[in-house]
C-alpha positions in Angstrom: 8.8 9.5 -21.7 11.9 11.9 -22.2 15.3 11.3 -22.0 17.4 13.7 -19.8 21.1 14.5 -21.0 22.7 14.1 -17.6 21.1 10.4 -17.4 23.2 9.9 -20.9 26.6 7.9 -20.0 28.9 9.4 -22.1 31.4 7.0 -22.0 29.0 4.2 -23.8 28.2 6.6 -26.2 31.6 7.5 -27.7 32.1 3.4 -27.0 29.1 3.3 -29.6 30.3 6.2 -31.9 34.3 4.9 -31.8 32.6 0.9 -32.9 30.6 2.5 -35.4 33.8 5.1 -36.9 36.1 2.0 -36.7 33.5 -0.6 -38.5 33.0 2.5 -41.3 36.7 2.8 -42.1 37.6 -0.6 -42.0 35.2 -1.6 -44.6 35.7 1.5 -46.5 39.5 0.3 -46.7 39.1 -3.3 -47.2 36.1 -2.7 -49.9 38.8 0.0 -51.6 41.6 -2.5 -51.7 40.0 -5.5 -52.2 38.3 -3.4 -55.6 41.4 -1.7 -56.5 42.4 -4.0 -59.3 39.5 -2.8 -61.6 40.3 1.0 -61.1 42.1 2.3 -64.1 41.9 6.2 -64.3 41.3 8.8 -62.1 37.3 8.9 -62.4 36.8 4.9 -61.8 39.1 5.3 -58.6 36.5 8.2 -57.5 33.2 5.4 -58.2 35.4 2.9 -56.6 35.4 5.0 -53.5 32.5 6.1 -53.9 30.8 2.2 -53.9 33.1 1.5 -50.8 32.0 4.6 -49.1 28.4 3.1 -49.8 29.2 -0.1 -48.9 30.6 1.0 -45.1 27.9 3.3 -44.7 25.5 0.2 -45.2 27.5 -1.7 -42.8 27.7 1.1 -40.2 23.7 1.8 -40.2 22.2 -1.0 -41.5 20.8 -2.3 -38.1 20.3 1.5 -36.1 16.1 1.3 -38.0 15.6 -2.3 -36.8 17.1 -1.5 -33.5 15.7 2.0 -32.7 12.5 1.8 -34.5 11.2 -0.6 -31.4 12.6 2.2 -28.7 10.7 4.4 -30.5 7.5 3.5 -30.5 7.6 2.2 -27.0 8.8 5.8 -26.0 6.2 7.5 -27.6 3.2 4.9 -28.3 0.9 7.1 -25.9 1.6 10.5 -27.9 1.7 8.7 -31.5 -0.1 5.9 -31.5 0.0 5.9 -35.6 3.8 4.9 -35.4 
């Protein structure tokens, strides 16, 4: 099975792509401020960000493996049956 681009709704995938950009930056802000206290100088306010970065990205693509991994396999489960 192959997935044409003009079958694509473009609309539900910036929908998906705004969710995901919102969710990322609200937890990267939150996660910041909420850890703020503990950052003294300018290198602890880097790893700070740095952890809340990690922290949104985790939220952001946590689920896309669990979700896509069964889209996969029933896409290609005749060309790689391994998967």
């Amino acid at each position: 099975a192959t997935l044409e681009w003009k079958d694509v709704d473009g609309a539900v995938l910036a929908a998906v792509a705004c969710g995901k950009a919102t969710l990322f930056f609200t937890v990267l802000v939150c996660s910041t401020l909420l850890e703020s206290r503990r950052a003294g100088d300018a290198r602890s306010r880097r790893r700070l960000v740095a952890a809340s970065a990690s922290r949104a990205i985790f939220c952001t693509q946590s689920n896309d493996f669990a979700l896509g991994l069964p889209v996969v396999k029933a896409l290609y489960q005749d060309d790689a049956p391994a998967m």
